[in-house]
C-alpha positions in Angstrom: 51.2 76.0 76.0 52.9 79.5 75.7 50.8 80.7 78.7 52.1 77.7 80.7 56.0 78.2 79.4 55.8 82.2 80.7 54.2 81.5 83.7 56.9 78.6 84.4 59.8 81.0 83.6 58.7 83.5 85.8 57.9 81.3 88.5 61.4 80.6 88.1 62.6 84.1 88.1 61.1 84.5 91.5 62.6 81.8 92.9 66.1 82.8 91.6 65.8 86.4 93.1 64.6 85.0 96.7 67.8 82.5 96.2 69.8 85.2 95.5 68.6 87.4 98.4 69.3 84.8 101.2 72.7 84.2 99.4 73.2 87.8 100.6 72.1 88.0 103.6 74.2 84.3 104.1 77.1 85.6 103.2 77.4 88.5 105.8 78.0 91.2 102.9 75.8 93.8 102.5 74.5 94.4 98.7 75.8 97.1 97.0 73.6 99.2 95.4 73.9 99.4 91.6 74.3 102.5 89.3 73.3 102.2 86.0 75.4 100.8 83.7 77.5 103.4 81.9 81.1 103.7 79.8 83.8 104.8 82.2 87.6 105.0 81.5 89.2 102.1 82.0 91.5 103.7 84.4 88.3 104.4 86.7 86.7 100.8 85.9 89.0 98.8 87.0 91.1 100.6 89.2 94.3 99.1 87.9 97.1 99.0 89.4 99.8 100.0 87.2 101.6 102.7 86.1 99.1 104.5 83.9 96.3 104.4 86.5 95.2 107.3 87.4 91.3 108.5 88.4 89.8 111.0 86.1 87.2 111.5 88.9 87.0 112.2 92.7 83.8 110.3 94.5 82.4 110.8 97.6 83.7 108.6 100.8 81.1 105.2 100.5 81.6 104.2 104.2 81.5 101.2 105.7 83.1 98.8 108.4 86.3 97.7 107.9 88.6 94.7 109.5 92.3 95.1 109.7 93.8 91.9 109.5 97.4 90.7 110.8 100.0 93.1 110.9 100.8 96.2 109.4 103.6 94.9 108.1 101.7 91.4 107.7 98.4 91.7 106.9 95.0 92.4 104.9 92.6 94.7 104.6 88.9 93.2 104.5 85.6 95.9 103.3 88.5 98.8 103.1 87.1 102.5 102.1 88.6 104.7 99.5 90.2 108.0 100.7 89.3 110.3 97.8 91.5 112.0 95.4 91.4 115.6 97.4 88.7 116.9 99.7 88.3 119.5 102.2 91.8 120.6 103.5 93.6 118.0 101.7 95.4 116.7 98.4 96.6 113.3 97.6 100.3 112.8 96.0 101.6 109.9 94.6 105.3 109.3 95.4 106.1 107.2 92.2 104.4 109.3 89.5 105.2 112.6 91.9 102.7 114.4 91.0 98.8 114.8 92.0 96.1 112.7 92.7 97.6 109.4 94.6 96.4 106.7 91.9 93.0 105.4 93.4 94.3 102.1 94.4 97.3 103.2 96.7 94.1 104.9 98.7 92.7 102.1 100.9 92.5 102.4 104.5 90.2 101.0 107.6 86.9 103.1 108.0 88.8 104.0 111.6 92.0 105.3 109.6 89.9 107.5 107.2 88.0 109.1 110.1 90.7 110.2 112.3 92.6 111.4 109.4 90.0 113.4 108.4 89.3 114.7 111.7 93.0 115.7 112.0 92.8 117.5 109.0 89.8 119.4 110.0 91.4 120.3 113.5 94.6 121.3 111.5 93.4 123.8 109.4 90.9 125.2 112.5 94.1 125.8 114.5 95.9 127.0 111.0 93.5 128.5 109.0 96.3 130.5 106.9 98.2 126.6 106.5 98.0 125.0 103.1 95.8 122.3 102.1 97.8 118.5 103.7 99.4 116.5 101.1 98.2 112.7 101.6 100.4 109.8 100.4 99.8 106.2 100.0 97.6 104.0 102.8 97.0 100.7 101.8 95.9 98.6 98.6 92.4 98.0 97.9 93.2 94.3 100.1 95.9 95.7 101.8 98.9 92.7 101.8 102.2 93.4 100.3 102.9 97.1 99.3 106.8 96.7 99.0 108.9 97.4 95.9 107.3 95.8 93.0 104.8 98.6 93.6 107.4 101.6 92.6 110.5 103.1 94.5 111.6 101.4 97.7 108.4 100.2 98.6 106.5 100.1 102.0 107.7 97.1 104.4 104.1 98.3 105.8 101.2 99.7 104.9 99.3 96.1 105.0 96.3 96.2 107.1 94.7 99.6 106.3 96.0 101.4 109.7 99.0 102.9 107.9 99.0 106.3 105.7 101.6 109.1 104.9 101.4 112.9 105.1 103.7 114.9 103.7 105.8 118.0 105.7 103.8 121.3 104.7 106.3 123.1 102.7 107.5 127.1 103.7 106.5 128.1 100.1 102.8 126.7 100.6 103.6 124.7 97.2 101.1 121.8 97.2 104.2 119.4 96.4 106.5 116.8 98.7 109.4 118.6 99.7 112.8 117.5 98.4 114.6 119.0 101.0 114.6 119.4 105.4 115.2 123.2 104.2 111.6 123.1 102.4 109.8 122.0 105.2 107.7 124.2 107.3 108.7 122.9 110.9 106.1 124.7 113.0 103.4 123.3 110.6 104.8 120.1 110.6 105.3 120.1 114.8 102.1 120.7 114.8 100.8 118.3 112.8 102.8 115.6 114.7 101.3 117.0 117.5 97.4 116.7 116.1 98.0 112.8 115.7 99.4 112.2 118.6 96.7 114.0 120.7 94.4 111.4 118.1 95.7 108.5 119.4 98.4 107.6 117.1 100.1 103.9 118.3 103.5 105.4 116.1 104.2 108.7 114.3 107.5 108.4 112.5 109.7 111.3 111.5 112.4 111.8 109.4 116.2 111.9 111.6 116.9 115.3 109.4 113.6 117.0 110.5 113.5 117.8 114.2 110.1 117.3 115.1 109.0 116.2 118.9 106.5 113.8 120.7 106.2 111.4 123.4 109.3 109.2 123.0 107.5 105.9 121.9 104.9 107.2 119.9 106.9 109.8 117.8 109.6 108.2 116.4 112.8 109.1 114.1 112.9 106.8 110.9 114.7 106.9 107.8 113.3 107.2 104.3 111.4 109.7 106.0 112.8 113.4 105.6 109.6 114.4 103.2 106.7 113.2 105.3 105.4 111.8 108.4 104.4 108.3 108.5 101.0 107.8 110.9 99.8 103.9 112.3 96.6 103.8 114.4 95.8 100.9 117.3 93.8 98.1 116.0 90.3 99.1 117.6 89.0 95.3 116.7 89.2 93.4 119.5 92.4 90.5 119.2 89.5 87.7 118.3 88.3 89.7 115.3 92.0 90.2 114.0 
């Protein structure tokens, strides 16, 4: 009888991992591959967002395909991918907490977003090798959707879909902090990096009225709130079916 009950109950383990397998492969998702269980802060866990968030770690980019959804100012975010806490060339900052790293969930972006930012950086710092390292600012939420208020300060009215992220002026004294001040920022750095997105593709680079910086009239455009940082939105490269 025991021989019988084991061979049942694995049987039945069989069958449950085939089920589960097809559920996978049904579902469109891809399986994520599993570390091994181990204690983490909850911090990095969960990836909470609230106040007291903040990573304790910085992990490499896990790419994959992303779908912006609806509007950057109405929208989702659907398989986003997690701009790291600093990386080659760059820093993150958060804007409530003002200091360094950007809490891990104000980090989400499209795979598209994350590449051309990361290309821009690397094109920056080959044309400015002597420039200090970019300051990053929020993208989107993990889902993207509302990012406005209730999330500190004033809020993004975008910053929805994952196509949105903010980089802050390069400061003249190379200090690795959002300027407080038009007088702080380094305008030739800060032309040029204007000048790096747009030659990207940028669909909007907005400015601040008190810094001026120059572009192609409806792509770089003045916007308040903006005096510290520029504030880059990419083209939707999914086609208007797949939005």
């Amino acid at each position: 009888m025991t021989r019988v009950i084991a061979v049942t109950a694995g049987f039945g383990a069989i069958l449950l991992v085939a089920f589960s397998q097809a559920a996978e492969r049904d579902s469109g998702e891809l399986p994520a591959v599993r570390a091994p269980a181990r204690a983490a802060p909850p911090e990095v866990r969960s990836g909470g967002e609230h106040p007291g968030a903040v990573e304790t770690h910085v992990s490499p980019i896990r790419w994959r395909p992303s779908r912006a959804l609806g509007e950057p100012f109405d929208g989702r975010l659907v398989r986003g991918v997690q701009l790291p806490a600093a990386g080659p060339g760059y820093l993150t900052w958060d804007p409530i907490l003002e200091r360094r790293p950007n809490r891990g969930w104000r980090r989400w972006g499209t795979d598209h977003l994350l590449r051309v930012l990361l290309r821009v950086v690397r094109r920056f710092h080959a044309a400015h090798p002597a420039a200090p390292r970019l300051l990053v600012g929020d993208l989107s939420r993990r889902h993207g959707g509302d990012f406005g208020p209730r999330f500190g300060g004033v809020g993004h009215a975008s910053h929805q879909n994952g196509l949105d992220v903010d980089i802050y002026y390069p400061r003249r004294d190379r200090r690795p902090l959002a300027p407080r001040a038009p007088g702080q920022v380094d305008r030739r750095l800060s032309q040029a990096l204007v000048d790096h997105f747009v030659r990207a593709g940028a669909q909007y680079v907005f400015v601040g009225p008190s810094i001026p910086l120059r572009g192609p009239r409806r792509v770089v455009m003045p916007l308040v709130n903006h005096d510290d940082h520029i504030h880059v939105r990419l083209h939707n490269p999914l086609p208007p079916s797949l939005r």
